[in-house]
VEXDREN-2710 file (C-alpha; in Angstrom, 1 decimal):
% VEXDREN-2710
k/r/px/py/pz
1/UNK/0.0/0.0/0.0
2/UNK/2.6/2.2/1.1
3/UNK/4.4/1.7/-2.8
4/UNK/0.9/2.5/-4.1
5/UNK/0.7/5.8/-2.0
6/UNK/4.0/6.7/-3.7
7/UNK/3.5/5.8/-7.2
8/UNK/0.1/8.1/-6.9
9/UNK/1.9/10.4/-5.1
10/UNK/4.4/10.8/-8.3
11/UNK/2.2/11.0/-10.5
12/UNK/0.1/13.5/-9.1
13/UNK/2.8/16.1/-8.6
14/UNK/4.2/15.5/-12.2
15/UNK/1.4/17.1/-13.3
16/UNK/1.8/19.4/-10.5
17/UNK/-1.1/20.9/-8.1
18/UNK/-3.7/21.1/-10.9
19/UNK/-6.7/18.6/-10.6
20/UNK/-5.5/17.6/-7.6
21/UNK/-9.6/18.0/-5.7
22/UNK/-10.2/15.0/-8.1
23/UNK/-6.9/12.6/-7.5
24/UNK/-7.8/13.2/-3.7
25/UNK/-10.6/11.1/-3.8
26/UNK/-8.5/8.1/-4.6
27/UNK/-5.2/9.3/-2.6
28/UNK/-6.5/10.1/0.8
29/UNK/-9.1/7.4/1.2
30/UNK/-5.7/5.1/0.5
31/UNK/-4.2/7.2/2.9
32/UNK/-6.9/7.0/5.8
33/UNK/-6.6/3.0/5.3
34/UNK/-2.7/2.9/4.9
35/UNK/-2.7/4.2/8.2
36/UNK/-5.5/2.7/10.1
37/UNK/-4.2/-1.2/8.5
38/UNK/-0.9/-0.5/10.6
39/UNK/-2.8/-0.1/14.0
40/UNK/-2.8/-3.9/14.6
41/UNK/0.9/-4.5/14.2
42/UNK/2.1/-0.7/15.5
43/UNK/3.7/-2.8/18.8
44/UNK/7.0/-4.3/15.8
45/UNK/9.2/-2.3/14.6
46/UNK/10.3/0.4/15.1
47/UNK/8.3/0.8/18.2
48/UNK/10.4/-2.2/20.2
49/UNK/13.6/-1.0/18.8
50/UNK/13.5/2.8/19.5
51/UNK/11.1/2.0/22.8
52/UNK/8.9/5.0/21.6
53/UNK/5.7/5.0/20.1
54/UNK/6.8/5.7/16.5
55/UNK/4.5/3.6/14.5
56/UNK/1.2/5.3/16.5
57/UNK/2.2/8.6/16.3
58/UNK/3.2/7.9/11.9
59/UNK/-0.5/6.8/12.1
60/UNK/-1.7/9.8/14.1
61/UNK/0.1/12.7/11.3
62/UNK/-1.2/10.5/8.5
63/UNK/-4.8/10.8/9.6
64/UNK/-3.9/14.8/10.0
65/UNK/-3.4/15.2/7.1
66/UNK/-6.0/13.3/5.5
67/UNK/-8.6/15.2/7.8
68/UNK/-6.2/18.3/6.1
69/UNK/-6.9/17.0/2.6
70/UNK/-10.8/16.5/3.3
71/UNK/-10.8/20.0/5.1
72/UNK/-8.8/21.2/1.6
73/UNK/-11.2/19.8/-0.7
74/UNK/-14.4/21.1/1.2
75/UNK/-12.7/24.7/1.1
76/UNK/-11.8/24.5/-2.6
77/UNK/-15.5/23.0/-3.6
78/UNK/-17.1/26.2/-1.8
79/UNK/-14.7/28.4/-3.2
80/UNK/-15.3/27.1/-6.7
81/UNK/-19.1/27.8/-5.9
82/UNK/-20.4/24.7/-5.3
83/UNK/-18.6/23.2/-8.5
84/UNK/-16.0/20.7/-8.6
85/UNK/-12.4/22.4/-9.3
86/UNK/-11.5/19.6/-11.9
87/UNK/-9.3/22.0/-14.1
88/UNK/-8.3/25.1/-10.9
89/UNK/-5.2/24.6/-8.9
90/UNK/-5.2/23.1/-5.7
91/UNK/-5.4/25.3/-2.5
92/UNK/-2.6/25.9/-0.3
93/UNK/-4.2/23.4/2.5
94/UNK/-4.9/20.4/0.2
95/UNK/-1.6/21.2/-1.7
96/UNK/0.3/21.2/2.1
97/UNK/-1.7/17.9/2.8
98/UNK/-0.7/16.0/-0.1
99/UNK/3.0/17.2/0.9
100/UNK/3.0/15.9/4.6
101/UNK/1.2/12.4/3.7
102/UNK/4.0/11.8/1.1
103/UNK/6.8/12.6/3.7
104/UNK/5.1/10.6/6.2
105/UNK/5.2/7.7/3.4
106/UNK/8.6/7.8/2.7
107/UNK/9.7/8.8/5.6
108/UNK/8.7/5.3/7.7
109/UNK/11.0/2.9/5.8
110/UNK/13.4/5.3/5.3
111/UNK/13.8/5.9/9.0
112/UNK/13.3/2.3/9.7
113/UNK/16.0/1.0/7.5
114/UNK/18.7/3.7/9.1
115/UNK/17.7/1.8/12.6
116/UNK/18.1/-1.3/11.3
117/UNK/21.2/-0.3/9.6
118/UNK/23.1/1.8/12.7
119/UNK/24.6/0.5/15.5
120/UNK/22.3/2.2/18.0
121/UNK/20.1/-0.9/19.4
122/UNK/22.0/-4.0/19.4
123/UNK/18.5/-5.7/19.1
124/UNK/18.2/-4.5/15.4
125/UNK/19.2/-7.4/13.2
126/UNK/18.6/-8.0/9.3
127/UNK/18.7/-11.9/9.6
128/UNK/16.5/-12.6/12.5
129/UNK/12.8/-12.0/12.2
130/UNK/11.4/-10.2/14.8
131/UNK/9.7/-12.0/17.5
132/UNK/6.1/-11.0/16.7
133/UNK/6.3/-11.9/13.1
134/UNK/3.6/-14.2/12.7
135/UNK/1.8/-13.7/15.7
136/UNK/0.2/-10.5/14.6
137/UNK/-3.1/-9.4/13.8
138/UNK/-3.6/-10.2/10.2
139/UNK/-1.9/-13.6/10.6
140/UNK/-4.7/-14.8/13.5
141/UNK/-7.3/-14.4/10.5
142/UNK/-5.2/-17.1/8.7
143/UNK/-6.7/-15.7/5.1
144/UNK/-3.3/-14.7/3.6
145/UNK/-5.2/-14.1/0.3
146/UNK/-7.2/-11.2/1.3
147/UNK/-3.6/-9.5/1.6
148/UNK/-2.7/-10.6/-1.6
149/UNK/-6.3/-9.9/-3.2
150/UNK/-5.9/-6.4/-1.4
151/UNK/-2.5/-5.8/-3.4
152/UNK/-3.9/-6.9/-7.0
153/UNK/-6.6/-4.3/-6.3
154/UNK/-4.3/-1.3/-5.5
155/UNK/-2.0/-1.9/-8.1
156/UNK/-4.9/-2.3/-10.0
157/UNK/-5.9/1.2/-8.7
158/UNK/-2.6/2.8/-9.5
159/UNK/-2.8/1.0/-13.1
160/UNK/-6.2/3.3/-13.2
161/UNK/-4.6/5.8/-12.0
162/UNK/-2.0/6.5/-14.5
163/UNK/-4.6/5.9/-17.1
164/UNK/-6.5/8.7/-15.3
165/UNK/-3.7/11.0/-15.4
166/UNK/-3.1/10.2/-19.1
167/UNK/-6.7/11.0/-20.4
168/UNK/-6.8/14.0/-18.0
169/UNK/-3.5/15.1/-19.9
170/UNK/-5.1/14.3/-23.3
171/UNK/-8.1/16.7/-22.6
172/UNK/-10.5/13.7/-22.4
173/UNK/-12.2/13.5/-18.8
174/UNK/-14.7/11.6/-19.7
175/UNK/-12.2/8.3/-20.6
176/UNK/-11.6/8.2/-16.9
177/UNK/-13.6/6.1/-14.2
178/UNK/-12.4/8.4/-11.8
179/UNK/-13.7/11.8/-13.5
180/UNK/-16.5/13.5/-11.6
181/UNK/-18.9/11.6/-13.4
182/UNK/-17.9/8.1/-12.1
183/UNK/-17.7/4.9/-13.3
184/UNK/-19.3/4.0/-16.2
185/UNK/-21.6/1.5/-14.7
186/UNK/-22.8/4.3/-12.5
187/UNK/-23.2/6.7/-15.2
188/UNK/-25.6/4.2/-16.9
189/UNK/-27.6/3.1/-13.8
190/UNK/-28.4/6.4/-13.4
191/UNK/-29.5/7.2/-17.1
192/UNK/-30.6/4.3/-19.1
193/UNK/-32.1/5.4/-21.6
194/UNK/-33.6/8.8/-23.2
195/UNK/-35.7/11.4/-21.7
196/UNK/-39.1/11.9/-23.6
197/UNK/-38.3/15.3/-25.9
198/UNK/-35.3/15.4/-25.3
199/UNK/-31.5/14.9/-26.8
200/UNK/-30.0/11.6/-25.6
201/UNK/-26.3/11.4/-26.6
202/UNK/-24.9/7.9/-26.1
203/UNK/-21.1/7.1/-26.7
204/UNK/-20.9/3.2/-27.4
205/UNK/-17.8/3.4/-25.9
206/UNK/-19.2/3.9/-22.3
207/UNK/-21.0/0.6/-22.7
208/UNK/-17.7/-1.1/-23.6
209/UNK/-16.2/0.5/-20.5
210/UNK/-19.2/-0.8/-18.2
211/UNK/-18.4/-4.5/-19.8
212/UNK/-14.9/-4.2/-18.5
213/UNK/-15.8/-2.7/-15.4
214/UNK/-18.6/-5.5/-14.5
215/UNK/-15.2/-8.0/-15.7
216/UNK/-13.3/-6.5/-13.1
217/UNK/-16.4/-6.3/-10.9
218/UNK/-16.7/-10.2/-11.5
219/UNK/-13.2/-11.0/-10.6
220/UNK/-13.1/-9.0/-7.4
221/UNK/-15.8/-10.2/-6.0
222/UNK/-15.1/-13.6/-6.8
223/UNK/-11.6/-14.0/-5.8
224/UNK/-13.3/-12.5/-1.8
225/UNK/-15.5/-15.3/-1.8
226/UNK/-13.3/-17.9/-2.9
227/UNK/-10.7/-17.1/-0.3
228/UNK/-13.2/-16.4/2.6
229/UNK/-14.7/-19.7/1.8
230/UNK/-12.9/-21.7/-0.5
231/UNK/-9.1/-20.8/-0.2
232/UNK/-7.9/-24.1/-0.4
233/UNK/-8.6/-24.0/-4.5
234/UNK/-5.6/-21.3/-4.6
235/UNK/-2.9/-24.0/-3.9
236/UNK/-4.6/-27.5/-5.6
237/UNK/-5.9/-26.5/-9.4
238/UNK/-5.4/-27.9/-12.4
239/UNK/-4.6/-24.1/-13.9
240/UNK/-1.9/-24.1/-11.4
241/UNK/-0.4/-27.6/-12.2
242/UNK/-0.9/-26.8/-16.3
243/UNK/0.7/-23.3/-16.3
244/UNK/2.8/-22.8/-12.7
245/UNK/0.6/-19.9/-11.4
246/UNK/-3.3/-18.7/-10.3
247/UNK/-4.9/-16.8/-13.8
248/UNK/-7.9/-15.1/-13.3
249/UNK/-10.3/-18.0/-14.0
250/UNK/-8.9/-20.0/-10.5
251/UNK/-11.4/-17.2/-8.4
252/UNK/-14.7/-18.1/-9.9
253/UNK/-14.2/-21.7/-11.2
254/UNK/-15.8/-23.3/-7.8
255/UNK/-18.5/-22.9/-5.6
256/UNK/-19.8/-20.8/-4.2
257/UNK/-17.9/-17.8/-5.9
258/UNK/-19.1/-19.2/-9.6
259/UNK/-22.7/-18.4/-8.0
260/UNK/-22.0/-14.7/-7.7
261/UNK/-20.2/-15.1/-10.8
262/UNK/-22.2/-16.1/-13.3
263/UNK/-25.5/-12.9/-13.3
264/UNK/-22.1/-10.6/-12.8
265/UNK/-21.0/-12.4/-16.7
266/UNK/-24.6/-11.9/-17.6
267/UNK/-24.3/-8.2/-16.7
268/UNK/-21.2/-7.9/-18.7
269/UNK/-22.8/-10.1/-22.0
270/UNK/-25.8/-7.4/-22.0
271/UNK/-23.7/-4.6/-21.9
272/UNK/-21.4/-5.8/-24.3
273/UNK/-24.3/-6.5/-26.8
274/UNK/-25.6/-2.7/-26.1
275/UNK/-22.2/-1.9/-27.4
276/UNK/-22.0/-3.9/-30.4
277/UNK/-25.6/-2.4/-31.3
278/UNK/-24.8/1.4/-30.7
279/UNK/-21.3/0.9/-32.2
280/UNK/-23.0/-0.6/-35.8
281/UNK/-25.7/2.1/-35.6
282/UNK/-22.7/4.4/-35.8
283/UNK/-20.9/2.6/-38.3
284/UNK/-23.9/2.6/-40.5
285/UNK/-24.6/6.3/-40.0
286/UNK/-20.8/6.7/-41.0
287/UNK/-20.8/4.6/-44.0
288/UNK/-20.5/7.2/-46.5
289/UNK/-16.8/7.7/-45.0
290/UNK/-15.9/4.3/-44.4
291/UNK/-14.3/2.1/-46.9
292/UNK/-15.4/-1.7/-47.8
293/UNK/-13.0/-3.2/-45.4
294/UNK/-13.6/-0.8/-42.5
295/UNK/-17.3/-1.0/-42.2
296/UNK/-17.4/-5.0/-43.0
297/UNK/-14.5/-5.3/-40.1
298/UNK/-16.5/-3.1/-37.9
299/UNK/-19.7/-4.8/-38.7
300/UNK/-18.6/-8.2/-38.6
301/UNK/-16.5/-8.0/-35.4
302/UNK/-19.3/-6.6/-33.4
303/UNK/-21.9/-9.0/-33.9
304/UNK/-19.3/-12.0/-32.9
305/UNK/-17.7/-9.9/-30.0
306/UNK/-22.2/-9.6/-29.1
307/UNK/-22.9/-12.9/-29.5
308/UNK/-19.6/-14.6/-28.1
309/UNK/-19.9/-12.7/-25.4
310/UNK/-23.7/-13.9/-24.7
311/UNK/-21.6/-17.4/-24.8
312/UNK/-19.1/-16.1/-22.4
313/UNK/-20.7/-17.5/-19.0
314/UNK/-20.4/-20.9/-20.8
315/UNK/-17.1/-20.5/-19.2
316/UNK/-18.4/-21.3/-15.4
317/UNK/-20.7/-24.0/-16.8
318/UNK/-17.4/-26.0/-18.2
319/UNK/-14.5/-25.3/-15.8
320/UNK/-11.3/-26.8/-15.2
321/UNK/-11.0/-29.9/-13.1
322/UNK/-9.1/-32.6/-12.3
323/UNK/-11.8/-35.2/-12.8
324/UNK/-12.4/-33.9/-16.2
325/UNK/-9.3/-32.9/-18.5
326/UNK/-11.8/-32.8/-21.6
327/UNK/-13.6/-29.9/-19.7
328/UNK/-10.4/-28.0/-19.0
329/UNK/-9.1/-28.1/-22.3
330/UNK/-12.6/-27.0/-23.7
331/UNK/-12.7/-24.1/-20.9
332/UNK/-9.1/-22.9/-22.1
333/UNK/-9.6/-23.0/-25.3
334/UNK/-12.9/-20.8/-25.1
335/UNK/-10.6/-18.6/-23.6
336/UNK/-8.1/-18.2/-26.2
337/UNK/-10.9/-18.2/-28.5
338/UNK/-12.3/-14.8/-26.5
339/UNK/-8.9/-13.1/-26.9
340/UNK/-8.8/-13.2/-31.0
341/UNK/-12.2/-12.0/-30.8
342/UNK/-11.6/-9.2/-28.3
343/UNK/-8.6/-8.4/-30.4
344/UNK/-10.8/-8.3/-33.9
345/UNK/-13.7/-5.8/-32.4
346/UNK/-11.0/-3.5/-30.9
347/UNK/-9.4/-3.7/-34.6
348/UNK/-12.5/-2.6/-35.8
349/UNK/-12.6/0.3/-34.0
350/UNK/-9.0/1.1/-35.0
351/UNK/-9.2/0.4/-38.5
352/UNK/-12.3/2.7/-38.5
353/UNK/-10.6/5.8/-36.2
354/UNK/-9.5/8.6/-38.9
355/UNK/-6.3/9.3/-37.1
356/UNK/-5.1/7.8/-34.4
357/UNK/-2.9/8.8/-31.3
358/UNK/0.8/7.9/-30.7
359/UNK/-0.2/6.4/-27.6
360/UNK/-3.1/4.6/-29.1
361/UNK/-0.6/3.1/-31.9
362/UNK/2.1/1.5/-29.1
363/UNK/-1.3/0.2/-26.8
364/UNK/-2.2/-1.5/-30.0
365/UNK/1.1/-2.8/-30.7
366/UNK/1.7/-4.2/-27.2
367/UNK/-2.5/-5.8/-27.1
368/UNK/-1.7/-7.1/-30.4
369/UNK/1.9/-8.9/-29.1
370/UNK/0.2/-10.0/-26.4
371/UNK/-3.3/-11.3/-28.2
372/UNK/-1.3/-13.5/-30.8
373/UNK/2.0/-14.8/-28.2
374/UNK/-0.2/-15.6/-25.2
375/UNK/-2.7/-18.3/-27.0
376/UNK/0.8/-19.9/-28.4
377/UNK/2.5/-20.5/-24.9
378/UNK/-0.7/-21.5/-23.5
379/UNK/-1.2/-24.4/-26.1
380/UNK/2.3/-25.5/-25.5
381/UNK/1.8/-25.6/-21.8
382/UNK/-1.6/-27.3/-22.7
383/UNK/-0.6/-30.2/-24.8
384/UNK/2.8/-30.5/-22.5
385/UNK/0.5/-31.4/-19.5
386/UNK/1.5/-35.2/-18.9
387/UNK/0.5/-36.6/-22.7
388/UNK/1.2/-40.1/-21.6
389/UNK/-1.2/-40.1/-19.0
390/UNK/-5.0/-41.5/-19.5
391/UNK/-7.9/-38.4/-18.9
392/UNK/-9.1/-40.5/-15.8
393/UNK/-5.4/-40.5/-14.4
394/UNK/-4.7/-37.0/-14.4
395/UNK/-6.4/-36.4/-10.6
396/UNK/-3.3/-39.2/-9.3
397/UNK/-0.3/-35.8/-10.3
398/UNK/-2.8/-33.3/-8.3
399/UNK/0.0/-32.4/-5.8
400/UNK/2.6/-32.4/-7.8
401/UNK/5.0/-29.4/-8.5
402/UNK/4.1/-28.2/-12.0
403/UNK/7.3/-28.1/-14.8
404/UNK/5.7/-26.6/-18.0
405/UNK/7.6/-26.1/-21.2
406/UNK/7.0/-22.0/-20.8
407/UNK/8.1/-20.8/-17.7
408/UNK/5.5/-19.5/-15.7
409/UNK/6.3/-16.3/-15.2
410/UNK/6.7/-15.9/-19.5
411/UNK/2.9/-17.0/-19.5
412/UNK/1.7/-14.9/-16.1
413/UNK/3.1/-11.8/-18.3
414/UNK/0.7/-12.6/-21.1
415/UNK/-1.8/-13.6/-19.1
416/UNK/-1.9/-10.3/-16.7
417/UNK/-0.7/-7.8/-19.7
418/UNK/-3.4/-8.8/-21.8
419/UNK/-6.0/-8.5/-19.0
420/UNK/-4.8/-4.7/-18.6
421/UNK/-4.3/-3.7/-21.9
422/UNK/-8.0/-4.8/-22.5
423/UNK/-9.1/-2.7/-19.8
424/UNK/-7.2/0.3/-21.8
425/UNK/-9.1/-0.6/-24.7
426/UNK/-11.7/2.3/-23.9
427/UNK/-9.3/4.5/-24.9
428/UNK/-10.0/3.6/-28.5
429/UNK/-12.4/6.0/-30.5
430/UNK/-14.7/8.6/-29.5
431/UNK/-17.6/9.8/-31.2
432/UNK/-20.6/10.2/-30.0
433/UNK/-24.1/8.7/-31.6
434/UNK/-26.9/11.3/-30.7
435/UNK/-30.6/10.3/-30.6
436/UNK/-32.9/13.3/-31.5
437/UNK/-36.5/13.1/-29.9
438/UNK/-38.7/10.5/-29.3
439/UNK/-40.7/11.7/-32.1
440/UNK/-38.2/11.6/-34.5
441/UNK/-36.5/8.3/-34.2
442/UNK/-33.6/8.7/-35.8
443/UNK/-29.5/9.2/-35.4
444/UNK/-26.8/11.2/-35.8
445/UNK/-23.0/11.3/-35.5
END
């Protein structure tokens, strides 16, 4: 958590003390819970080595100056006249607040490596774990995954983020899940669908953001169950034994979490079929502009990207087991399958863009790399997985150590990088279809 302050931190204050009233809503709730999660364990060190209360009193200044941020951000919202300051300068107190909490960040493992590192307690030793190690708060609740679960989210966060920071630099607020309008799920629960007489713009691309967010949603959600309830699926899997590491699919392929999964994929199928539909409207209305190739691409790789997806929860109804290995090949290989035709709609929107951004061309570059490589390792790994042994043998080699072809760290790579350059895929086009009255009934672009 404490990296994830500091990476926020940085990029914040690269961009310098602008738009800082909207980065505090993710930095100093991350700082409030940075500093109450170390309440628990404030007794190590440095307390027992400097025999003051250093870790309460880090805690105390950190929730300073988040109460100094909040203060900060209430003063420049009233100064602003009841507006959100999304484009003014930060005010001096939620500037100076921002300052202290990323002294107080770096300055706890700073001063705790010069005590370990001086001669000034002869108690302080590198090699020799301190005697409460283990016996702390966090260990008694023997769920190790919920730390680890807690760490994919806020890097996740930071991966956000830096995505906010870049639309916010490209003039295009409205990319961002953390602009003042939210989430794009929350943008669409709370306006479906067109007023009577009135103009409804809808940007297809919002729905394709809502898919990804109810994805992520999915994931989350199921990876809390599954280790509140079911941890023990993290260490005995076939994924693990196939590929050497945990993908995404280990958190909802058992019960209970494949229960919560599976309306969550639902969710994400009907939104992704609302995007297909607005997106070919558009492309339709554009056709005059659009060569052959473009609008066929476009057209063709929406309606598979709306029906696959519709297919998608297919995934949770065939999972990967030990007692079936014709299951888990057919549940990888509907995986692979979903990344080629990921890859072909986000083409289409490429291929259709007039002009497209720097930034836009290396994403594509690196989703492309990663579309085509990761399908190739995984098949390896796949067909590697003990070919002498009989389907009904394969639950006797549960426990042992995995040895695939690929290392595992080559295919975890893939598998992650692909995961977030999909989510950066809502970067990709931006036009806007506009419905007129309800009258009227028809479209523009």
């Amino acid at each position: 958590m404490g990296i994830c302050l500091e990476v926020l931190f940085i990029f914040a204050l690269g961009m310098g003390n602008r738009g800082l009233y909207e980065h505090s809503k993710i930095m100093l709730p991350m700082a409030a819970l940075f500093a109450i999660h170390i309440m628990p364990v404030a007794q190590g060190i440095p307390d027992s080595l400097a025999g003051v209360a250093i870790n309460e009193i880090l805690v105390a200044l950190l929730l300073v100056g988040v109460g100094m941020g909040a203060l900060g951000m209430y003063q420049d919202f009233k100064a602003n006249d009841g507006e959100p300051p999304t484009r003014q300068r930060a005010g001096k107190l939620l500037f100076s607040s921002w300052i202290l909490i990323g002294v107080l960040v770096n300055l706890a493992p700073v001063g705790e490596w010069l005590m370990l590192l001086s001669a000034w307690n002869s108690k302080a030793s590198p090699d020799v774990p301190h005697p409460n190690s283990g016996h702390d708060f966090y260990s008694k609740l023997s769920c190790p995954w919920l730390g680890r679960i807690a760490a994919a989210f806020a890097l996740f966060n930071v991966f956000m983020y830096a995505f906010d920071v870049y639309a916010e630099a490209q003039g295009a607020r409205w990319r961002s899940p953390f602009s003042r309008h939210g989430p794009a799920l929350w943008q669409l629960a709370r306006m479906p669908y067109p007023d009577v007489e009135s103009k409804f713009y809808q940007m297809p691309e919002r729905w394709l953001e809502a898919t990804g967010e109810c994805f992520v949603l999915c994931i989350g959600v199921s990876w809390l169950v599954t280790a509140m309830f079911n941890p023990g699926i993290f260490r005995d899997n076939i994924l693990r034994s196939i590929v050497g590491y945990n993908n995404l699919c280990v958190g909802f392929d058992s019960p209970p979490a494949r229960y919560v999964a599976m309306p969550l994929m639902v969710l994400q199928a009907v939104m992704a079929a609302r995007y297909s539909y607005l997106d070919t409207i558009r492309l339709k209305a554009t056709r005059a502009y659009l060569s052959n190739f473009q609008f066929q691409l476009g057209y063709w790789a929406n309606t598979i990207f709306a029906v696959w997806m519709a297919c998608f929860p297919m995934l949770l109804v065939i999972t990967a087991e030990f007692d079936s290995w014709t299951s888990t090949k057919i549940h990888l290989f509907l995986f692979m399958a979903t990344l080629f035709i990921m890859w072909a709609m986000i083409a289409g929107n490429v291929v259709e863009a007039p002009e497209l951004e720097l930034g836009t061309k290396v994403w594509f570059g690196l989703f492309t790399m990663h579309t085509f490589l990761l399908p190739v390792v995984g098949v390896i790994d796949v067909l590697s997985f003990h070919p002498d042994l009989k389907p009904e043998e394969i639950p006797s080699i549960r426990h042992e150590f995995p040895h695939p072809p690929i290392p595992w760290p080559v295919v975890a790579y893939l598998d992650y990088g692909w995961t977030l350059a999909a989510v950066r895929s809502r970067c990709v086009g931006a036009r806007i279809v506009r419905w007129e009255s309800a009258g009227e009934g028809d479209c523009s672009v």
